[in-house]
C-alpha positions in Angstrom: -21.0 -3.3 -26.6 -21.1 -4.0 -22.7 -18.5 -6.8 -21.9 -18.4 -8.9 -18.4 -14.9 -8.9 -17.2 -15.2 -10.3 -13.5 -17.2 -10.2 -10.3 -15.2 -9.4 -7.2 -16.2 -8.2 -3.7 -14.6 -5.7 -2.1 -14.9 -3.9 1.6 -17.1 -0.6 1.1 -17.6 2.0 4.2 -21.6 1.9 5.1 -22.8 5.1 7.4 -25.1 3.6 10.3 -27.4 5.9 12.3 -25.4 7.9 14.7 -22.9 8.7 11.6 -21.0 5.1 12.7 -19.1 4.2 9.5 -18.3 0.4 9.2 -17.1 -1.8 6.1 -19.0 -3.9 4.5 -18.5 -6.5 1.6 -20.1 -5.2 -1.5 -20.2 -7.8 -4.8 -19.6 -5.8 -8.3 -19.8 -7.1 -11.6 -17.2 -5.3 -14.0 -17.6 -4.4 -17.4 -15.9 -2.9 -20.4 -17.9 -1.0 -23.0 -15.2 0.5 -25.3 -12.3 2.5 -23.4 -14.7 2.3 -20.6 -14.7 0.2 -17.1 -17.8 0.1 -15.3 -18.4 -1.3 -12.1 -22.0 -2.0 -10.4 -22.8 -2.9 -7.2 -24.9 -5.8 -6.8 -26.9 -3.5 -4.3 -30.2 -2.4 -4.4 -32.8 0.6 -3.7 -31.4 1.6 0.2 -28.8 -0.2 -0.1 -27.1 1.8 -2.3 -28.4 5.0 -0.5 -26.6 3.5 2.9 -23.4 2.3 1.3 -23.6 6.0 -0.9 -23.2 4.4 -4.0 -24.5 5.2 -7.4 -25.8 2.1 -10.0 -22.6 2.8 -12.1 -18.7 3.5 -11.3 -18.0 4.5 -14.5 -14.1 5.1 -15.5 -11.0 4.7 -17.9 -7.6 4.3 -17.3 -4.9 7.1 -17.9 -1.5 6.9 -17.2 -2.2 2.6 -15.9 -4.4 5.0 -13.0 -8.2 5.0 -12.7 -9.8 8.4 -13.5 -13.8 8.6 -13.0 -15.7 9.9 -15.3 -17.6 11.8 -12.4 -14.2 13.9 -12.2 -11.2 14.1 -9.6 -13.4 14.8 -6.7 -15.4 11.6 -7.0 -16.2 10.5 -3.4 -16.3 6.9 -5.1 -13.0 7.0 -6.4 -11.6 4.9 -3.6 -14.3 2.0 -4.6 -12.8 1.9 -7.8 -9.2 1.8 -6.5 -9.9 -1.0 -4.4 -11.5 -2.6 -7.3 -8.2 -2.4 -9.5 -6.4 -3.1 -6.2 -8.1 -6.6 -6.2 -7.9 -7.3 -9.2 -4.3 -6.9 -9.7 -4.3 -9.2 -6.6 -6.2 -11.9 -8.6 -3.7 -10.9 -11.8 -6.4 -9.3 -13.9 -4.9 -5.8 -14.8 -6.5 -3.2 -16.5 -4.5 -1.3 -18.9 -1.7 -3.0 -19.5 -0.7 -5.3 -22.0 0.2 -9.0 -21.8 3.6 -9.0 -20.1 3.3 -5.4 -18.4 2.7 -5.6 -14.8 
């Protein structure tokens, strides 16, 4: 079953006519459906298309690192860093027991 873990917003690159690339703050709500993490952006229809973002980052955590589950050449996977990245900020890690950090 799906579990809510946090909202958090975090800069994502959006491509802009004339291939101009700026960063834009995305909201995602987080969830946990087993071993799981999913993260979706609180984007919709061409939104998504312009920020190139799918409905779902879906991953698990290996090794206290995030591995897709779209594989290693996920050209998300730095949205999913950055959302570990802030939440370590906000001392919500994932993968690690109470105490480990």
């Amino acid at each position: 079953m799906k579990k809510k873990l946090a909202t958090l917003t975090i800069e994502v690159p959006y491509k802009r006519a004339g291939n101009v690339i700026s960063q834009h703050p995305v909201t995602f709500d987080l969830y946990q459906d087993g071993e799981t993490y999913i993260l979706m952006p609180q984007l919709h229809g061409p939104e998504l298309a312009v920020a190139n973002l799918p409905t779902e980052l879906c991953f698990v955590i290996e090794n206290e690192k995030p591995l897709s589950l779209r594989g290693i050449k996920d050209g998300n996977l730095h949205v999913i860093q950055d959302a570990l990245g802030k939440l370590k900020e906000e001392g919500l890690l994932l993968g690690c027991k109470k105490g480990e950090h």
